[in-house]
N, C-alpha and C positions, 0 to 999 in steps of 0.2 A: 504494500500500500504506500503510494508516496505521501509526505511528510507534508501536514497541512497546518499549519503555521495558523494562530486564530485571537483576533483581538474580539473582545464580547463588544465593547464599543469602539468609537474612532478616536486614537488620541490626540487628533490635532483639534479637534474641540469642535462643537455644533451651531458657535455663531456665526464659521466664516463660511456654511456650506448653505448651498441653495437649492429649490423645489426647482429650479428653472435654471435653462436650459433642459429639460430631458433627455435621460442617454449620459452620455460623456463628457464631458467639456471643462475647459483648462480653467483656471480664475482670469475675470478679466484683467487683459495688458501682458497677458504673457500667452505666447505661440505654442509655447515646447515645454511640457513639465514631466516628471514621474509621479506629482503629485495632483489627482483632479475632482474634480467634482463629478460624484454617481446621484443622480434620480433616476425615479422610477415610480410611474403611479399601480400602486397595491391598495384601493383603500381597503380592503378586507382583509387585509395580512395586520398580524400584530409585529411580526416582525419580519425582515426580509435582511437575508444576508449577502454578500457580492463577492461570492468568489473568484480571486484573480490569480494569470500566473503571468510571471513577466520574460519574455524568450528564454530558453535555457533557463527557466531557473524554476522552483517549486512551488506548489500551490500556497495561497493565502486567502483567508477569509476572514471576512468582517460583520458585524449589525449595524446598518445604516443607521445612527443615533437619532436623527432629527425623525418625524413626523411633522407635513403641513400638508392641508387638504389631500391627504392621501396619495400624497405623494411621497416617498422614502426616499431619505437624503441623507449625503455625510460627505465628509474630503476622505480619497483614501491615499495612503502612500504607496513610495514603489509599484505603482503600473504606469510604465512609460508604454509609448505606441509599440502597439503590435502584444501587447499582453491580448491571449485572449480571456474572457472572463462569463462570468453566468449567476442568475441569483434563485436563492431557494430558500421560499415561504415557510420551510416547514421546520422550522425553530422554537425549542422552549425557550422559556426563562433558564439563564445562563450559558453555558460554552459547551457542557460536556456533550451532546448531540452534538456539535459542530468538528467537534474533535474525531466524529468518529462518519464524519460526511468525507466523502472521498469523491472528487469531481471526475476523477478517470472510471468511474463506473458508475457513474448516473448522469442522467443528461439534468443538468441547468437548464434554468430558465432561458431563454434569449433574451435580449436588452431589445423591445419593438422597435429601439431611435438606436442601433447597432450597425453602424457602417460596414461591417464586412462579417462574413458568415464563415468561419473554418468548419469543414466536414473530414471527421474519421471514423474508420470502419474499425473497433478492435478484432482481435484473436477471433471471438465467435461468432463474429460479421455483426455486430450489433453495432447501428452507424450513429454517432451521437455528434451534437451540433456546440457550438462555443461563439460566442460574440466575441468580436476584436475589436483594437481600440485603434482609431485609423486618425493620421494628420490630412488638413488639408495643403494643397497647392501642387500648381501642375504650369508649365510657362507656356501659357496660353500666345505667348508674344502679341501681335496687336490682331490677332483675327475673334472677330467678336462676330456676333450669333448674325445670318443673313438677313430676318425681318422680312422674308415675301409676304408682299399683300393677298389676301385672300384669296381675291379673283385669279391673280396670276399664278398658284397654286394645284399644282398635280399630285397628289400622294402617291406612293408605291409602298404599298403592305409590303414587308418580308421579314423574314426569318434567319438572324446572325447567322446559327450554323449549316441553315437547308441552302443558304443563298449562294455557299463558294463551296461548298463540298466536293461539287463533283467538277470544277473551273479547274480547264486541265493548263491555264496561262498563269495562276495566282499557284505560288509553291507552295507544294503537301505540306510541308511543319505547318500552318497559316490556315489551309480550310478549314473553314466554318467557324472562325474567329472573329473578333474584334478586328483584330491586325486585318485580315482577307476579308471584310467587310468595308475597308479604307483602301483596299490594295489598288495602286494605277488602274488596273485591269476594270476592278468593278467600279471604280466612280468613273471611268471611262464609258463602261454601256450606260450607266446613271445618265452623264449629262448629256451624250447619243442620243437615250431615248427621250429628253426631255423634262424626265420628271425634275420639281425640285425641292421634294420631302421624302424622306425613308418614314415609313411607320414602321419601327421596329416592331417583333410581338414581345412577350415580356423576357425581360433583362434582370426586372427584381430576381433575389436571390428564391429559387423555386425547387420543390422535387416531385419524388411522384409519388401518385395517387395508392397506399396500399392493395388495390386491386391488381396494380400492376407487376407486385410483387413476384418473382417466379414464372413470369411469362414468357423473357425474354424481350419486352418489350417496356418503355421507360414513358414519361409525359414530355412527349416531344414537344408541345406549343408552351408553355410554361404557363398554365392560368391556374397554378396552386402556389402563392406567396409563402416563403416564410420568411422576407425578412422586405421592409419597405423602404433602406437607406441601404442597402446593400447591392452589390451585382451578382449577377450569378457566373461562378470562377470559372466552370468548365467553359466558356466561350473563352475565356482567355487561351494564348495558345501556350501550349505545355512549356515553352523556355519562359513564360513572363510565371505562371503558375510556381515554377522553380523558384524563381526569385523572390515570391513572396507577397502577400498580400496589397503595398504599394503599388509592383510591377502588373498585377491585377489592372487595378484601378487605373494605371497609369496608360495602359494598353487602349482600356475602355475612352477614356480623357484623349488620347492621341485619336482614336477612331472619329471622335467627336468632330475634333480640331482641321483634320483632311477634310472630310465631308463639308462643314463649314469654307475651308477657303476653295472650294469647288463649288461653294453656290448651294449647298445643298443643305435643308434644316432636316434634325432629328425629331422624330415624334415618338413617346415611346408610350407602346402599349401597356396598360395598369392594371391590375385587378385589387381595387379596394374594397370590392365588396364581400370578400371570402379570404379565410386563410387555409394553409394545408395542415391545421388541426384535425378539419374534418367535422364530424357530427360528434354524438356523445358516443363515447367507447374508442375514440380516437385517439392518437397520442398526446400529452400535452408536453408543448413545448418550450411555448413563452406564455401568449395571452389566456388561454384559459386557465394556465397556474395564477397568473399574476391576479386579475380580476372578469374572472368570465362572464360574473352577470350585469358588467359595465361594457366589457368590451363585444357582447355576443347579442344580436336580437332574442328576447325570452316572452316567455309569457306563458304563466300559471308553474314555472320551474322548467319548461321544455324549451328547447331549439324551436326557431322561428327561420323556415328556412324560405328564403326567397331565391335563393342561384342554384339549388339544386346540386351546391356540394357538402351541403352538410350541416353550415353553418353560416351564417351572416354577422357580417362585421353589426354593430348598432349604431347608426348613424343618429341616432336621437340622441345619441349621447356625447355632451358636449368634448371630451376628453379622446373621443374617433377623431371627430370633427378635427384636432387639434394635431392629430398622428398625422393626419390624411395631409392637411393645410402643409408641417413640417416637412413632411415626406417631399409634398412636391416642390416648395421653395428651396431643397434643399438640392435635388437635381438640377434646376435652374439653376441657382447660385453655386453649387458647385461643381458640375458638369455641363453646364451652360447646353442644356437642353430647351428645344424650341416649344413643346408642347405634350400634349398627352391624349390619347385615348383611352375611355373610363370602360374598362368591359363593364357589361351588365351596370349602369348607371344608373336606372333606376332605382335599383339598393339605396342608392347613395342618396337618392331625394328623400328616402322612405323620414318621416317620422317618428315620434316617440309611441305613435297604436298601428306605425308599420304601414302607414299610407304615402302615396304618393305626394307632392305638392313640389310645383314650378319654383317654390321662393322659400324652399328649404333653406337653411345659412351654408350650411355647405356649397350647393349651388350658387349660392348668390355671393359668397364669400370666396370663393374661385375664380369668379368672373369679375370680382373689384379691388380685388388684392392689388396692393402697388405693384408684389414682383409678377405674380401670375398673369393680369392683366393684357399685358405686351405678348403672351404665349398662344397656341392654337388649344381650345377646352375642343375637343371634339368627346360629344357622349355613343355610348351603343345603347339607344333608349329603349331598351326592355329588359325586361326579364320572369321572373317563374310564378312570381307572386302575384297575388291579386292587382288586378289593375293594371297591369305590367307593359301595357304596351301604351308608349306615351312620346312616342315619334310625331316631332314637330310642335312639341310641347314644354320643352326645357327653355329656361329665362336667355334674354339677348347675353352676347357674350361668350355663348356655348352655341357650337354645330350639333350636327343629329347625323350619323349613318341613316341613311334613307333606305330603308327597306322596300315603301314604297317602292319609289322608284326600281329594285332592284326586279320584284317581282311584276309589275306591269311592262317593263321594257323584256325583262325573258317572257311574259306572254305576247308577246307581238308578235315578236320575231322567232319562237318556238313555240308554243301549245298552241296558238290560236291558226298557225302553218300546217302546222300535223291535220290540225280537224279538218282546214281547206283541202288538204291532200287526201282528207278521209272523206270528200266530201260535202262538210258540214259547214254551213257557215257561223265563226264561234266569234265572238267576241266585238269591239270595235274599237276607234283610233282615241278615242275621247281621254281615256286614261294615259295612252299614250302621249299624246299633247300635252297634259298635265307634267308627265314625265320631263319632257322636254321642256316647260316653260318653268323647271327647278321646283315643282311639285308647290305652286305659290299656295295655293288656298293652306292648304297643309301646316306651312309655317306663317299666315300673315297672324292666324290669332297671336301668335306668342313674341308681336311688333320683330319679327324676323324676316330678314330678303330671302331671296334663293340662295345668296352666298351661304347659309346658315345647312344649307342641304349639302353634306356631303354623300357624292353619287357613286352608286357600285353596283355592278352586274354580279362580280363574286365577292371571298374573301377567304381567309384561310379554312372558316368554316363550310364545308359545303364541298362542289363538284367546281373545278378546274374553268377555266374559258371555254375549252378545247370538250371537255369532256360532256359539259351540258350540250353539245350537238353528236354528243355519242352517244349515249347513255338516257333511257328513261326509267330506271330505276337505280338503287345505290349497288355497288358491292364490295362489303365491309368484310368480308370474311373472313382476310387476315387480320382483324381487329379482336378476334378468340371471341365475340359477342352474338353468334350464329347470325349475324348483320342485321340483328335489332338495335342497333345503335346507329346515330347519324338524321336527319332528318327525312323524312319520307314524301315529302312535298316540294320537288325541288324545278318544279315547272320548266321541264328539261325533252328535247326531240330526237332521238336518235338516227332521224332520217331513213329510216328504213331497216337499218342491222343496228343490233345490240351490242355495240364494243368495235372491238377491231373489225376494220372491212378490209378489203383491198378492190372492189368496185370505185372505180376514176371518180363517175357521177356524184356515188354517195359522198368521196372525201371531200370533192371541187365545192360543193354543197355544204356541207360543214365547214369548211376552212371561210366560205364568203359569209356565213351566219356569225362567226365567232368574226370577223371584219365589220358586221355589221352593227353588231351588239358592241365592240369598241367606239367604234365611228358616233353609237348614239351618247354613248357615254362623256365622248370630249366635246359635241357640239353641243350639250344640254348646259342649259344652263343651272349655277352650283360650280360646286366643289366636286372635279374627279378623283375616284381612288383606282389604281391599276392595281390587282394585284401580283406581286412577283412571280413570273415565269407566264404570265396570260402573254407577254408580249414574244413569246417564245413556243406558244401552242402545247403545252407543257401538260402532260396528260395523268390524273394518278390512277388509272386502270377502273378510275367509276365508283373507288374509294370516296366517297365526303365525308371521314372525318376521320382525319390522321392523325390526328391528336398526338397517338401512340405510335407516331410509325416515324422515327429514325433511322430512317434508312432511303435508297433510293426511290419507294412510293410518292417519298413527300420531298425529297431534297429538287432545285433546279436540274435539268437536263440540260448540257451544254454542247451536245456534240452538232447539233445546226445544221442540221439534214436542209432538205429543199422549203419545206412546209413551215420551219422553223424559222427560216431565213426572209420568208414571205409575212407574214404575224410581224418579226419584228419590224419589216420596211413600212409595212400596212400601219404600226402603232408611232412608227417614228412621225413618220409623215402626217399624221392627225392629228401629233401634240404640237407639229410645228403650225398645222392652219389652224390651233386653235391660239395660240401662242401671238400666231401674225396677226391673227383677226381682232383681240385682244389689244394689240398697241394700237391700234387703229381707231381706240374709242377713248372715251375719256376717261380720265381716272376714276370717274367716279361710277363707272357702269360695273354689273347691272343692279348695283343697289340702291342706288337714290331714285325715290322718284322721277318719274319725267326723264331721267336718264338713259331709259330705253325700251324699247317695242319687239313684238312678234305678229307676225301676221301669218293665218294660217290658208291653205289652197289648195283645192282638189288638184286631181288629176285633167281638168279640164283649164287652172288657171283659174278659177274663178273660185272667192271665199268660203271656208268651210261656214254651212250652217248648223243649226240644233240639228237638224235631223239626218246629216251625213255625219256628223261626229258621232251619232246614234249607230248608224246603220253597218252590220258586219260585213258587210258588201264594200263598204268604201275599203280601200287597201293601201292607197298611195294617199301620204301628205307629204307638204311641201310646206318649208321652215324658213321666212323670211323676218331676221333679225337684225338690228345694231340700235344705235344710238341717233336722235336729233343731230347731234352734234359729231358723231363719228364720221368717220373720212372711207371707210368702207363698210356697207353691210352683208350679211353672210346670207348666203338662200340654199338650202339642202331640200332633195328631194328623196322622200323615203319610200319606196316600194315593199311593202312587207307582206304581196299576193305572189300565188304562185304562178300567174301569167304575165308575162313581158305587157308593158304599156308605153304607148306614147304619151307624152305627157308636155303641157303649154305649160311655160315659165310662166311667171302672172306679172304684171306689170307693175313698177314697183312704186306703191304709195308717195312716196316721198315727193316725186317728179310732179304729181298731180298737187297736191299738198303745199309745194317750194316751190315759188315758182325761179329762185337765185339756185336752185340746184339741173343739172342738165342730163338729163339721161342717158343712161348708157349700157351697152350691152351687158349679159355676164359672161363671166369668165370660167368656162367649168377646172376645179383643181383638182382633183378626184374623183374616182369612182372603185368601188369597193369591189366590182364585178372580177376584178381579173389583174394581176401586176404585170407589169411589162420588164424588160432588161434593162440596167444601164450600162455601159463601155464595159465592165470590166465583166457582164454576164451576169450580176448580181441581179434578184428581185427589187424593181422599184415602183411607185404609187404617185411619181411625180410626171405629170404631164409636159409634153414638147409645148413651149410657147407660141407655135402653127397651132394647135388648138383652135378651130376655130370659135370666137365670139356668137353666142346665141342673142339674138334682142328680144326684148319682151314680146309675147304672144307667140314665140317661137316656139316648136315642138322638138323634142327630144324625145329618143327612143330610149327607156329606161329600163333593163330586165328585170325580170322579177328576183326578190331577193337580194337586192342592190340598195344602195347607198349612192346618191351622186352629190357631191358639196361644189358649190359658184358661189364667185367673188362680185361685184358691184360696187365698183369703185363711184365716191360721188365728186364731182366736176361742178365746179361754180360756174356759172353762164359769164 
């Protein structure tokens, strides 16, 4: 047993220690001590001890002296950084328990405000967890955080270690890291393809799910937290991991730093609504030791479970509230991160009786924080619990993942195609319009623009780009869940064969639906999300939900076959005309009022009415948008029937309207039908400028299942 050294109280005295800061933290005016200040809120503990070890050297432990609003506080001596440390509630009156508490064969508490997470496995594979005590600073030199503005914003979901795994240009010691998530290579196709956000998925320090025990398989997406100021090490690569907890952090801080002076902001995915305690009968690791009926949603003594892992943080309580707020000011200010997504966010709105409500303080505290503020709040607004679905309802200040949107743009251009091909005439364009006009009605109640919609076809959850034109049902099978798991509604067409084909027809077919379903996603207005590897036709075998699959099911595919090479010219080229169409307006588009218009047009050229927006028979609209004051407006014509049409340009408002503006033809930039070669053989999406000029009232031949986007330059007389 090693030699655990034990003061019953602290003897550098209980005036000079404080409830605040929580966690760790030095006395102020000094950087660097051995000597610091521990809280920690217990208010149910009578006493709580802190045991520390300081590198190379032997355990010690203490009883935080002080007691204020239950908070547990003391100065302790000798823990310089890098001690790790851990506390335990379960002390009598005096020492001799303490004497005989041995931290190498019980797990400690975690410190919830605990920078860095040590993980050992001993002799009997029993894995036990130790908080570490971490300094700040990293030489950021003068590149500070990029600040895109909303509109000009494209996210890219991915995943640190699925995104370079298999990048046969980024070197093996480095895949799936920190490092190979910075690497030339990968901020190279980054800024290629346009985007200019990573939404990481979680980075907090995380493990996995007891079920997963013995499987063979681990929680590859990271949505089970155990630590909220911590990263998680295994992204780091094996030489910074040597090094030691700094080289950790330092890896992560450098990944930051590239990414930033390339243009490019972090967003990092969060889960505060759950931890990987789990439900009751779960382990306890930090918060349910520390004060479970503070830190856990309860009611009549049970679990209040709204995320469906077990347990729910309690956001009614002001002391979450306070982890949460810390948590993220602390990644901003200390890892100069651009923003966050809230998984299952609705948790976080819930109440002290577990109801939802818009102007929760959390909410509304996130969105007015001095540091948060200047950050992107994106929420995923729902979740398991009553009331749960609350998309386009969260206070200004905060975006929404639009599910909408996700599900009405995949019935257009899949389920409502399948029925025409069976036949049937299913559905009509009216949702769709919505879709495309950034789902306005949706968010005006909650005094929010379209910018407040961010827009996604997929995400990590669910079926691929690629794979919702292959696939009409899931197949989870290598998930050990006989593929009841995963979602079952995934409004997906397989075009005729179930998975793999090798009919021309069917792939040519799928490859222009998964171009088409892009193409709506960057011309809509809102906030685009890509997610990682859609721009690469990136397939997981009809898997939707990987969760648990570390390995190549779920990692990027890099080898760039033809199809692949096609996807990504098809995604480049989308971000670039929404990109160019975008400076073209004025800064203040499309959120201010008056600042901008849509006009909608059959297939004839002539305005959608009530009863064509109605009707399942209409199949073609056409998207004429910009601004009063923009310098060009965009006009997309959407074909989403399975008959080829001619179709009239409509003639464009403005000309009629202004009479200081001069008409002019368009200019088609695109069309989704088909890519052409550029010099060197490669697939391209960019048209010869011989293109000929359409003028209004002109007809075009549009095929069915197409995408066609025109420019309209406006000329002053």
């Amino acid at each position: 047993m090693p030699v655990t050294a034990v003061e019953t109280v602290g003897t550098l005295g209980t005036a000079l220690s404080r409830r605040f800061p929580l966690g760790v933290s030095v006395r102020p005016g000094e950087t660097v001590a051995d000597t610091v200040n521990v809280a920690v809120y217990s208010p149910t503990s009578a006493r709580v001890v802190v045991c520390h070890q300081r590198p190379g050297g032997d355990w010690k432990a203490m009883v935080l002296p002080d007691v204020t609003d239950g908070v547990h506080h003391g100065l302790v001596a000798d823990m310089p950084v890098g001690s790790r440390y851990g506390f335990y509630v379960g002390a009598r009156d005096g020492a001799t328990d303490i004497t005989e508490l041995d931290p190498e064969t019980v797990q400690l508490l975690l410190d919830p405000y605990g920078r860095y997470i040590d993980e050992q496995t001993a002799a009997d594979g029993t894995v036990r967890f130790a908080s570490v005590r971490m300094q700040s600073g990293f030489d950021w030199g003068t590149v500070t955080r990029p600040n895109t503005p909303w509109r000009n914003t494209v996210f890219y979901e991915a995943h640190v270690r699925g995104q370079t795994m298999l990048h046969p240009d980024i070197p093996e010691e480095i895949r799936g890291t920190y490092a190979g998530m910075a690497h030339p290579v990968m901020i190279k196709h980054l800024q290629d393809l346009g985007v200019t956000a990573v939404e990481l998925l979680p980075i907090h320090f995380h493990i996995d799910e007891p079920h997963l025990h013995g499987t063979g398989m681990r929680n590859y997406w990271g949505y089970n937290s155990l630590g909220f100021f911590a990263p998680q090490v295994d992204y780091a690569s094996e030489a910074a991991r040597a090094r030691g907890p700094e080289a950790v952090q330092d890896e992560l801080k450098g990944m930051i730093k590239l990414l930033h002076m390339a243009g490019i902001e972090v967003i990092l995915d969060v889960v505060y609504n759950h931890t990987a305690e789990g439900g009751p009968g779960g382990r306890t690791l930090s918060w349910r030791g520390l004060a479970e009926e503070q830190y856990y949603r309860m009611k009549d003594g049970h679990y209040v479970d709204t995320t469906g892992c077990g347990n729910s943080l309690n956001f009614g309580n002001p002391h979450v509230i306070k982890m949460a707020m810390d948590s993220l000011r602390y990644w901003v200010e200390e890892f100069h991160i651009d923003g966050f997504r809230f998984d299952l966010a609705v948790s976080l709105g819930r109440n002290g009786v577990h109801e939802f409500t818009s102007q929760h303080p959390f909410l509304l505290a996130a969105a007015t924080d001095g540091v948060l503020a200047s950050t992107k709040l994106i929420s995923e607004p729902w979740d398991i619990g009553f009331g749960g679905w609350q998309t386009g309802r969260f206070p200004t200040g905060w975006a929404d993942w639009n599910d909408s949107f996700r599900d009405q743009v995949r019935e257009v251009w899949l389920t409502d195609r399948a029925a025409n091909m069976a036949g049937e005439a299913r559905g009509s364009l009216a949702k769709f319009g919505d879709a495309l006009g950034g789902s306005a009605g949706l968010f005006a109640e909650s005094g929010r623009s379209p910018m407040a919609s961010v827009n996604l076809i997929t995400a990590h959850d669910g079926f691929t780009l690629a794979d919702l034109t292959a696939y009409n049902v899931k197949h989870n099978e290598d998930n050990q869940e006989g593929n009841r798991d995963g979602h079952g509604d995934n409004r997906s067409w397989n075009h005729g064969v179930e998975g793999i084909s090798n009919n021309f027809g069917i792939l040519n077919q799928r490859a222009r639906t998964a171009r088409n379903m892009m193409a709506t996603m960057l011309l809509a207005l809102g906030v685009p999300l890509i997610t990682a590897g859609d721009e690469l036709g990136r397939s997981q075998g009809g898997n939707n939900n990987v969760y648990c699959q570390d390995n190549e099911i779920a990692w990027l595919d890099w080898s760039m076959d033809d199809d692949a090479k096609t996807m990504l010219a098809a995604t480049r080229r989308l971000v670039q005309i929404r990109k160019d169409f975008l400076a073209e307006q004025p800064s203040s588009y499309p959120a201010r009022g008056g600042e901008s218009f849509i006009h909608w047009f059959g297939a004839d050229g002539l305005p959608m009415t009530p009863e064509r927006w109605r009707s399942p028979h209409e199949r073609v609209l056409t998207m004429l948008l910009g601004s009063p004051n923009g310098q060009v407006d965009g006009l997309a014509v959407f074909n989403t029937g399975i008959t080829d049409e001619d179709v009239t340009l409509p003639a464009n408002p403005r000309y009629v309207d202004d009479p200081t503006v001069e008409a002019r033809p368009y200019m088609l930039r695109m069309t989704t039908a088909a890519a052409g070669m550029d010099h060197d053989g490669d697939p391209t999406f960019k048209l010869s400028r011989t293109t000929p000029l359409v003028p209004a009232g002109g007809a075009v031949a549009v095929e069915a299942n197409t995408v066609q986007i025109y420019r309209n330059d406006i000329t002053p007389r």
